[in-house]
N, C-alpha and C positions, 0 to 999 in steps of 0.2 A: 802518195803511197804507192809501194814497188809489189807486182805483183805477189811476190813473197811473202809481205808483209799481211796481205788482205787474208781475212776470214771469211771462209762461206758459211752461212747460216740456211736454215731451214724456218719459214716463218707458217703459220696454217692462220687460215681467217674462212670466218663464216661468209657466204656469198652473198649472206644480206650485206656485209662491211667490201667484200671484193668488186662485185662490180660499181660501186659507186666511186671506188676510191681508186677504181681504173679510170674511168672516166676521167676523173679530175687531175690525173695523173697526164694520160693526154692532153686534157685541155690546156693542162700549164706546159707543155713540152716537155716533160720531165721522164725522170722515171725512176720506177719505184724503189730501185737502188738509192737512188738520189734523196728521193722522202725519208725515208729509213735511218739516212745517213745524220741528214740533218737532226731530224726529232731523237734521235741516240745523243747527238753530238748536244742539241738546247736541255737535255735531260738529265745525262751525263754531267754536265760542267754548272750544274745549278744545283742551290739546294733542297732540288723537290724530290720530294719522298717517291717509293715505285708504287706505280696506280692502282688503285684498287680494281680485285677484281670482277670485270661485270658481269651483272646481275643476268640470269638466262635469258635469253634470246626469244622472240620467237618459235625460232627452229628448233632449237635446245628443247622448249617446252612441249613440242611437238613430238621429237624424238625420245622422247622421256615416258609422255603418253603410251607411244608405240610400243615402247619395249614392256612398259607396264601390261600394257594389253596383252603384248606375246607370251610371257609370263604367267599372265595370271590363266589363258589359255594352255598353255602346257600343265601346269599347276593343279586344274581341275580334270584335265582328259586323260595325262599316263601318269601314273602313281610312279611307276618306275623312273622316269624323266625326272619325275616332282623331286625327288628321292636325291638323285644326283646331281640335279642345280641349288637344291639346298647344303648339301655338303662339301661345294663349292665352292658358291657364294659366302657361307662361313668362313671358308680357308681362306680366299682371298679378301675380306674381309678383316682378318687376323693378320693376315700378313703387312695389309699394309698398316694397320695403326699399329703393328710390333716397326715396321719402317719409323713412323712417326713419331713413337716411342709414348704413344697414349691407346691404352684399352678402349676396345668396342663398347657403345654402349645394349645394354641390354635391355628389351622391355621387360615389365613385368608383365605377369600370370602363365 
């Protein structure tokens, strides 16, 4: 493959999945261009379906917590704050299941 031809991607991984899979990426002499390539290429040219996607993390769980946290602190200390991350979160909200092309759900009462 001629440089011209190569695509650069941009790939993000949780550091619970990066440092191990550095690791092993050195221990096999490799590199991670070279993994990527491979598991594209055994993926690609097979008839397996694209993987499901996993289930939250650790961290995810964690980060999730947090921001609940932050939230629901602002939420109860400035009425004015509360006011404007609801009106927001609404919009974007809407916007992206009008992307999606499925309505929000709504709770009741």
């Amino acid at each position: 493959m001629t440089e011209s031809t190569k695509k650069k991607i941009t790939v993000y991984l949780d550091e619970e999945l990066h440092r191990p899979a550095r690791v092993k990426i050195a221990d096999l002499d490799t590199s991670f261009t070279a993994v990527m390539q491979q598991l594209l290429r055994d993926w690609t040219f097979s008839d397996a379906k694209a993987p499901a996607p996993p289930a939250a993390g650790p961290g995810q769980v964690g980060q999730h917590k947090e921001a609940h946290e932050l939230l629901e602190f602002i939420l109860e200390n400035d009425r004015q704050a509360a006011d404007w991350i609801n009106g927001n979160l609404k919009m974007f909200a809407e916007a992206i299941h009008a992307r999606q092309g499925v309505r929000p759900k709504r709770k009741a009462g």
